[in-house]
N, C-alpha and C positions, 0 to 999 in steps of 0.2 A: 633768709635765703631759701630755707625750704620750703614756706612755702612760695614764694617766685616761682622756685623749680616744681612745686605741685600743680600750680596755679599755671604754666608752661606747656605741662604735661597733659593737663587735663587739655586743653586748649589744642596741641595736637592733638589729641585723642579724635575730638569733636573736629575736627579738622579734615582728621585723615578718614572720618567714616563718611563726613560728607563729601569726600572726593572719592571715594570709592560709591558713595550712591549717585554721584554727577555722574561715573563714569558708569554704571550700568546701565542709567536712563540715557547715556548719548546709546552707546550700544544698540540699547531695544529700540532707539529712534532709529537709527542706520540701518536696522535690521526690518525695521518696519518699512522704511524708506524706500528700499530695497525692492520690498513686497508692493507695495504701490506702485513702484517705477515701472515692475515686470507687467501689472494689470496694467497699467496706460499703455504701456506698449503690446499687451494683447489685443486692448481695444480698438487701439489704433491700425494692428492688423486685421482685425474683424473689420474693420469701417474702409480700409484700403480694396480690402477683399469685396464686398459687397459696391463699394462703389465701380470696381471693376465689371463684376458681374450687371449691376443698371446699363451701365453704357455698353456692355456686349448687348444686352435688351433693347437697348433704347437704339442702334445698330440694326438690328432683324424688326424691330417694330416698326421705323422707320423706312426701311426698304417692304415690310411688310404691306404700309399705306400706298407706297408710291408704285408697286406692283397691284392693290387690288382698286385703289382708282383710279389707275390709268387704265385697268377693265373696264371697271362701271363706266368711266367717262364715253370710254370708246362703244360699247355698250349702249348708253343714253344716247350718243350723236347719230348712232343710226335708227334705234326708236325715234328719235327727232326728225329723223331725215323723214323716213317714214309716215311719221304723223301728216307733217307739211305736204307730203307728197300725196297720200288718201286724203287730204281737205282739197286739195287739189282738185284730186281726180272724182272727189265724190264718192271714193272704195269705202263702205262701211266695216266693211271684215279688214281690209289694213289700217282700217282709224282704230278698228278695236283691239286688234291685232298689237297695234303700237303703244295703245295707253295702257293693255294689260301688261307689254313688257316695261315703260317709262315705272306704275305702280310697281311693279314686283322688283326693282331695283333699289327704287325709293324705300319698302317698307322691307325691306332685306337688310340683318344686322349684319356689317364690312365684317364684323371681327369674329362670325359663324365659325368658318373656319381656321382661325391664326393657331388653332394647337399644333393643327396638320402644317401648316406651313412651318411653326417654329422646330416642328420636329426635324422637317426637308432641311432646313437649313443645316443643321448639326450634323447629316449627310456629305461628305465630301464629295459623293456623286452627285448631288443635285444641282438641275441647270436650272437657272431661272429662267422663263422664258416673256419677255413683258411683249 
């Protein structure tokens, strides 16, 4: 019988230490858990955040294009009108006139200026004017 009741003992012994190390390692898991959960959901506000800010961009980039070529467009069609009209007339000085402004369009980067424009934007005084 004693040893039964040795044999018992020892057995909770080994028992009760591996439910006290199961129960630290849930613990450090929940606490770790925890710690992960909070960085995914930082990430996840970082990525919210920054996707917010693109499509504010992609917004002023957007209206950016469709204010400076509908310049240039307007810009080119009268070069153009020009052009056609000195082949016309035979004018050399408005045929030249007109392909130096058709090139200087053309070889003009659109996006020279969009710092200055993105800045106007962030202005609440700023009117657009197309």
């Amino acid at each position: 019988m004693a040893n039964i009741r040795k044999t018992l003992d020892m057995a909770n012994t080994i028992n009760s230490a591996d439910a006290l190390t199961t129960l630290k390692e849930a613990i450090a898991y929940y606490k770790t858990r925890q710690v992960e959960q909070t960085k995914r959901e930082e990430i996840w506000s970082k990525r919210d955040v920054l996707i917010l800010a693109l499509n504010n961009e992609k917004d002023v980039l957007l209206t950016y294009f469709e204010y400076r070529f509908a310049e240039r467009r307007d810009s080119l069609v009268q070069f153009y009108n020009l052009l056609n009209k000195s082949v016309d007339s035979g004018n050399e000085i408005q045929l030249q006139t007109a392909l130096t402004g058709i090139l200087g369009i053309i070889q003009e980067n659109p996006l020279s200026d969009f710092a200055e424009f993105r800045k106007n934007m962030t202005n609440p005084n700023f009117k657009l004017e197309l």
